[in-house]
C-alpha positions in Angstrom: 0.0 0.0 0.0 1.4 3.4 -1.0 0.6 7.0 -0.3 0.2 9.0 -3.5 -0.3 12.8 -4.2 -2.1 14.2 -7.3 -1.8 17.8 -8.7 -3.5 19.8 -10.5 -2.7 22.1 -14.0 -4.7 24.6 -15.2 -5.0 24.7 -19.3 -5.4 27.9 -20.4 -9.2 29.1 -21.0 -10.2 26.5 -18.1 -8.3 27.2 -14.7 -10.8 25.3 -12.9 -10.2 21.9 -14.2 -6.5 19.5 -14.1 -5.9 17.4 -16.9 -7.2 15.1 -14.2 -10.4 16.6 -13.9 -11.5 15.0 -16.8 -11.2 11.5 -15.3 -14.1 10.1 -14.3 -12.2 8.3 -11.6 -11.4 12.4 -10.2 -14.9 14.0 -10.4 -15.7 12.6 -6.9 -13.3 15.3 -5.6 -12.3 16.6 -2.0 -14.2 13.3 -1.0 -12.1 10.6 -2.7 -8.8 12.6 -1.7 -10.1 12.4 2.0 -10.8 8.8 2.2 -7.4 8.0 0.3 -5.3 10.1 2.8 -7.5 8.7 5.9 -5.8 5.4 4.8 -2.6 6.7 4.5 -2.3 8.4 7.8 -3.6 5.7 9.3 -0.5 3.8 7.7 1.9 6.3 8.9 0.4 6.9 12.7 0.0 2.6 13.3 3.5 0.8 11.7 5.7 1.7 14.3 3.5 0.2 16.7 2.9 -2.8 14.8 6.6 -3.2 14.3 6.6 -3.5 18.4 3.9 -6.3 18.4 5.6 -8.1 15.8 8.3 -8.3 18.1 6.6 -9.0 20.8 4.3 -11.8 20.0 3.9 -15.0 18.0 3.8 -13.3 14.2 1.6 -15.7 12.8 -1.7 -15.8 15.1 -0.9 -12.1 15.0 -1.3 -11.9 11.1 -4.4 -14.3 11.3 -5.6 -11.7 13.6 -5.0 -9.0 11.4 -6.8 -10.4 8.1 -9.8 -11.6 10.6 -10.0 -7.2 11.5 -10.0 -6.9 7.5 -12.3 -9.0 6.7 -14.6 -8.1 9.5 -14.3 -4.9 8.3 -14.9 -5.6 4.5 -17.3 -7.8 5.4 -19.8 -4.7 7.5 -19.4 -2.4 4.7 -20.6 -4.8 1.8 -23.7 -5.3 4.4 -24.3 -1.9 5.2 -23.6 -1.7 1.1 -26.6 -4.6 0.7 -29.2 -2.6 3.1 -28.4 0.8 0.9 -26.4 2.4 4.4 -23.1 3.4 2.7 -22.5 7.6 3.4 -19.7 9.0 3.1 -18.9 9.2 7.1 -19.3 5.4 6.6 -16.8 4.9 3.6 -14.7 7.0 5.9 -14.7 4.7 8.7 -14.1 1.9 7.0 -11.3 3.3 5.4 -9.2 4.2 8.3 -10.2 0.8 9.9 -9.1 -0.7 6.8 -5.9 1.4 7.0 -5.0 0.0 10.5 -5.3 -3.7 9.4 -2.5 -2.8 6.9 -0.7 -0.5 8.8 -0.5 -3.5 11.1 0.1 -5.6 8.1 2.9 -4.9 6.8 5.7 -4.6 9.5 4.6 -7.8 10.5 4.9 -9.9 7.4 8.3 -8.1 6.1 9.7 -9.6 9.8 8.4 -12.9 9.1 10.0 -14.0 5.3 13.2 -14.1 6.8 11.5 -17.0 9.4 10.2 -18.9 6.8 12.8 -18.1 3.4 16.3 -19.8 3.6 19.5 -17.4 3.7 20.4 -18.3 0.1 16.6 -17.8 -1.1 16.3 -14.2 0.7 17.2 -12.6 -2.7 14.4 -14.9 -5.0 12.1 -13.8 -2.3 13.1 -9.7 -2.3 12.5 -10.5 -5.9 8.4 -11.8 -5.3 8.2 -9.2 -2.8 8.6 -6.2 -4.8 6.8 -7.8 -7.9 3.6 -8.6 -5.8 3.5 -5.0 -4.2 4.1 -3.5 -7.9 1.8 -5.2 -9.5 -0.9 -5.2 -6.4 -0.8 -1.5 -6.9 -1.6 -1.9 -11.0 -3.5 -4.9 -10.9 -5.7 -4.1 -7.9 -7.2 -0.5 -8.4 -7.8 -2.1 -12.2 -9.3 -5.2 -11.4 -11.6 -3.2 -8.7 -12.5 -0.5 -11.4 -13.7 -3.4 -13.7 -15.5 -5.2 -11.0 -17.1 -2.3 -9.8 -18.1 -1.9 -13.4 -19.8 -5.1 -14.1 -21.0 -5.7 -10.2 -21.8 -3.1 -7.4 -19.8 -1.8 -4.6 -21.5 -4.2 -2.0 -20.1 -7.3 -3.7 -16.7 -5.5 -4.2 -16.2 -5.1 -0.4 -17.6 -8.8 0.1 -15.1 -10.1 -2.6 -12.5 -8.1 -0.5 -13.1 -10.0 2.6 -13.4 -13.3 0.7 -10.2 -12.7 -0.1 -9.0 -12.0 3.7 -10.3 -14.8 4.8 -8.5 -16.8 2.0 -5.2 -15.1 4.3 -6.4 -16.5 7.2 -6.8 -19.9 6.0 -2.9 -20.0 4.2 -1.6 -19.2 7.8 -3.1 -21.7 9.0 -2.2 -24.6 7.0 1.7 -22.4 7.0 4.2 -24.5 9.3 7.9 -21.6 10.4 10.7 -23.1 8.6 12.2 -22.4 12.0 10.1 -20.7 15.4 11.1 -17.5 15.9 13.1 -16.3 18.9 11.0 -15.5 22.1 10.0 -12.2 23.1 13.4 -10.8 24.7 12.9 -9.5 28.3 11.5 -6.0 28.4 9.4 -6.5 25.1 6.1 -5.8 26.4 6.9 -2.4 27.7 6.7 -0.7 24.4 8.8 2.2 25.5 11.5 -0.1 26.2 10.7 -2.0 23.1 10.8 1.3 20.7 13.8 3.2 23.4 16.6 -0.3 22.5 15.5 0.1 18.7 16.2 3.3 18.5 19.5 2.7 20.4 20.2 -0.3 18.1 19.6 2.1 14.6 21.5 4.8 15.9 24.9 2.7 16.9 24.6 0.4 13.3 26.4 2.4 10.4 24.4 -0.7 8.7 20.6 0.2 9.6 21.7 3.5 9.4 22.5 3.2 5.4 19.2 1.1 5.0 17.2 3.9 6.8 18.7 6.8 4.6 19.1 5.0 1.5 15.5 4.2 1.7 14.2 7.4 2.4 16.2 9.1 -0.7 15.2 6.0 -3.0 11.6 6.9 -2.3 11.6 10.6 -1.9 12.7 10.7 -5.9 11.1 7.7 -7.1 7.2 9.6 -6.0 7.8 11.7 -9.5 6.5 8.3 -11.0 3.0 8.0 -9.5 3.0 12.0 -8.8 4.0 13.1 -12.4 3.2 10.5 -15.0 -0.6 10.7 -15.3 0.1 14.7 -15.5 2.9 14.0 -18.7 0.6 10.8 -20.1 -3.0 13.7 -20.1 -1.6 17.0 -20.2 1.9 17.0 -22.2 1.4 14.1 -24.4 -2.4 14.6 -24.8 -3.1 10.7 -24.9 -7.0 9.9 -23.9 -7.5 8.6 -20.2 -7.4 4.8 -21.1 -4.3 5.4 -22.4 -2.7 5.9 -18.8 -4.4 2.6 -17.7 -1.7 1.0 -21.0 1.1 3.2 -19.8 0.7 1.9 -15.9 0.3 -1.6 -17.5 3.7 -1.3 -19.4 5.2 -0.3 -16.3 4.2 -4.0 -14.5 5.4 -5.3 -17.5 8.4 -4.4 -16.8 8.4 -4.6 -13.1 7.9 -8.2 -14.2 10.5 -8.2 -16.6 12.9 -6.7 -13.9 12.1 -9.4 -11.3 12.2 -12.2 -13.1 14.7 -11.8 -16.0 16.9 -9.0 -15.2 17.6 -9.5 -11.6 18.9 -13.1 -11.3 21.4 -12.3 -14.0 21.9 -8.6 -12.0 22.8 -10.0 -8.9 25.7 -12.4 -10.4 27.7 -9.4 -11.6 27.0 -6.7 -8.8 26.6 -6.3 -5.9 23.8 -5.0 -3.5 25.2 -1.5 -3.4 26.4 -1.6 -7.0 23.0 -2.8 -8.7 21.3 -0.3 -6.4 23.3 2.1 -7.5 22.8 1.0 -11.3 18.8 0.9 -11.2 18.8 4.0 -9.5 21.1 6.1 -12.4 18.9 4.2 -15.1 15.6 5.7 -12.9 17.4 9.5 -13.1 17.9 9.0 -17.1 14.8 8.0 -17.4 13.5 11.4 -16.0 15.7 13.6 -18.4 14.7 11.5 -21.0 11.0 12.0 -20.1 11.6 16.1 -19.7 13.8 16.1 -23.3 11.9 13.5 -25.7 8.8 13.7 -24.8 7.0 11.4 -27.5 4.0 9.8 -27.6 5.5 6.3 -28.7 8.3 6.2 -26.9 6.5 6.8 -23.3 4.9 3.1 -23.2 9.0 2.2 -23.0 9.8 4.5 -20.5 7.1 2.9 -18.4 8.5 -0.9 -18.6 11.8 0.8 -18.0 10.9 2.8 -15.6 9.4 -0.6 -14.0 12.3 -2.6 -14.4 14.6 -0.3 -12.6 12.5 0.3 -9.5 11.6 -3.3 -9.0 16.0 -3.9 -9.2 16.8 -1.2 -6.7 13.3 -1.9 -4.3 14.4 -5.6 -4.2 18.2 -5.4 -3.5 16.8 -2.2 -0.8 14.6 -5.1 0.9 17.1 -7.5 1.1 19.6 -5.1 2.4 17.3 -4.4 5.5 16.7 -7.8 6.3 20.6 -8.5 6.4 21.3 -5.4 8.4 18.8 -5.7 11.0 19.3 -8.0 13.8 16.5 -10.6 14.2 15.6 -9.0 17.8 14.4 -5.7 16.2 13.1 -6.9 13.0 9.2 -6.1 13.6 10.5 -2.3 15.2 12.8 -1.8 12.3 11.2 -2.8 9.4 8.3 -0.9 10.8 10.3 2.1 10.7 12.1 1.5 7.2 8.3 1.2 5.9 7.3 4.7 7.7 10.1 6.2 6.3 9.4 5.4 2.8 5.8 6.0 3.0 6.7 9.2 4.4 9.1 10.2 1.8 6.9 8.9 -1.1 3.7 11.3 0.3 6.6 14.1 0.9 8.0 13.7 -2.5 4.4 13.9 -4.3 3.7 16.9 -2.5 6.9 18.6 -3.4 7.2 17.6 -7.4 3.3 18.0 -7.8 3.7 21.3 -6.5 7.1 22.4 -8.3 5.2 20.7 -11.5 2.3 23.5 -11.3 4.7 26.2 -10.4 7.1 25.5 -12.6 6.0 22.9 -15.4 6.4 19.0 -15.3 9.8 19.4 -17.6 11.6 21.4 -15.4 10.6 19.6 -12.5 12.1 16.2 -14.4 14.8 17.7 -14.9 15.1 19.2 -11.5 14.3 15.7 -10.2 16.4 13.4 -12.4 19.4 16.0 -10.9 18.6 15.9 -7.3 18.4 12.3 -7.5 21.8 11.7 -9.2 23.8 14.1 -7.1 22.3 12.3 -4.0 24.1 8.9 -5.4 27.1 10.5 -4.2 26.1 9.0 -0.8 26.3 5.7 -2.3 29.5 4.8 -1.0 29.4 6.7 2.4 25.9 4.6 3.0 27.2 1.5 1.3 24.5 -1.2 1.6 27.3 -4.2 0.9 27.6 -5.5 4.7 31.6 -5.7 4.1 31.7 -1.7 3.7 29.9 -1.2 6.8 30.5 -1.9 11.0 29.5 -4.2 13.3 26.3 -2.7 15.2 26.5 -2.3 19.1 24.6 -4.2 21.3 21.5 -4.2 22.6 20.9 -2.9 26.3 19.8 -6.3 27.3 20.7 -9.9 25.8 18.5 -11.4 23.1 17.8 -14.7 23.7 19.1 -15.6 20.7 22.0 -13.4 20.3 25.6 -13.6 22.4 26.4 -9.7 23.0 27.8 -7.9 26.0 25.6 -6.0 28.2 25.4 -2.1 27.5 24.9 0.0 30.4 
């Protein structure tokens, strides 16, 4: 789940209507950009504290319990849906209840691959990982659209928590490859909990790279989802079902990316080197966008553009789940995830509003710059755990862990 910013450009003769205004999927409005951003703070306020439970408890019976809240959820707003009791304070509601399912969601099941996926499969899996959260985020709003076409809104939310359910019932036929360490002492207090993170993350030049490298890789990546409907309808004129093709071409090559391209990647760089790679090929890709801008050309900038984020998201991923200690993988991932999120809303803020005060080309540009001069970190904030020191110990003794006692 990500948090995305749209803008809006006046045309000259109609300064009351964005190129987006013509899309039916914007004419709902103020209304639609409330219930998005209810989900998104919702994100943002509830991961840290679902990085602590992850931590804390059994992951497992805690996911089951998250996906039983969703469907619960999805499953009272297809009835109120069926009696003809959706408002918009309703749709509001549910969205910020769905929003804390995946808030809670998604610290929780980034901790638990690494219980589950061998060492010497992490990478295949950082691979699935970032294809299944691309092409959710293409496949999912366009296979809603289309059922909400052909059914109502009602079944929608009941197919939603059909599909929650279907969670629910994978975990429990899911055996650990190996049980994850008990809660250390002290992880029920989440003060504590959140204070030795934070003390763990500040003494690891490792986690330290993962968090800033993370934050910068998002921060310029947002000028995909924040700027590309704006190019596709406003400076390349194409009609509104031609953005559905150019997100399409962009899984494409998300797919491409992940499957083809990064198993033969990984053999010839490394971690820091093929994020490095990926993200150069991302800032060409936004001159080339603000200097060619043709209409044919823009369905291959997509499936490049795809390609190269899945790389550099993947070998980010994987970077985090080698840097952080398995005692603090639920608080840390939580805040690697926060941090992105945050960045991605930051960034569409920021390039959506230099795009209408400045134009979408000179924010490219402007963009495609930034993010190259910022790969001068690349080496400070190595992600190849060779480059980087050994992190300091925890203020109490993992179970799982031999370390010295910090007073």
């Amino acid at each position: 789940m990500g948090c995305r910013s749209g803008e809006r450009h006046g045309r000259r003769g109609r300064p009351d209507r964005g190129p987006l205004g013509a899309y039916p999927l914007f004419r709902v409005g103020f209304r639609h950009f409330v219930v998005v951003e209810y989900g998104c703070a919702a994100f943002l306020l509830f991961t840290l504290p679902a990085g602590f439970l992850a931590d804390a408890v059994d992951r497992r019976p805690l996911l089951q319990t998250i996906n039983i809240w969703q469907a619960l959820v999805a499953g009272a707003l297809a009835f109120l849906g069926f009696r003809g009791m959706l408002s918009p304070a309703t749709l509001l509601v549910g969205s910020l209840a769905l929003g804390v399912g995946f808030a809670f969601n998604a610290p929780v099941w980034t901790a638990l691959i690494p219980d589950v996926v061998p060492e010497d499969k992490l990478p295949s899996a950082a691979t699935l990982a970032s294809l299944q959260m691309n092409l959710s985020g293409i496949v999912g709003p366009a296979l809603g659209g289309f059922l909400l076409a052909v059914t109502s809104p009602p079944v929608v939310f009941g197919l939603n928590a059909v599909g929650f359910l279907g969670v629910v019932a994978a975990l429990r036929g899911d055996q650990h490859r190996r049980s994850p360490a008990k809660p250390p002492p002290g992880a029920g207090d989440l003060r504590r909990s959140l204070a030795d993170a934070f003390h763990y993350a500040r003494g690891s030049g490792a986690v330290r790279a993962v968090l800033a490298r993370n934050f910068l890789f998002a921060l310029f990546v947002s000028a995909i989802p924040a700027l590309m409907p704006v190019i596709a309808l406003k400076d390349l004129r194409l009609e509104p079902a031609m953005l559905g093709l150019l997100f399409a071409c962009m899984g494409t090559g998300s797919v491409v990316g992940g499957l083809v391209l990064h198993g033969w990647a990984r053999r010839y760089f490394s971690t820091n080197r093929l994020t490095f790679v990926a993200s150069v090929l991302l800032a060409a890709i936004y001159l080339w966008m603000a200097l060619i801008q043709h209409n044919p050309s823009c369905l291959l900038v997509a499936a490049m553009a795809g390609a190269a984020w899945t790389l550099a998201a993947s070998e980010l991923w994987l970077a985090a789940q080698r840097a952080i200690a398995p005692w603090a993988r639920g608080r840390l991932n939580a805040a690697v995830l926060m941090l992105s999120q945050g960045a991605m809303a930051v960034g569409g803020i920021v390039w959506g509003a230099a795009a209408e005060g400045f134009g979408t080309r000179a924010t490219l540009l402007a963009v495609g710059g930034l993010f190259v001069a910022s790969l001068a970190f690349a080496r400070r904030w190595s992600l190849d755990p060779l480059d980087l020191p050994a992190p300091p110990a925890p203020r109490w003794i993992p179970p799982d862990a031999e370390s010295v006692r910090v007073d």
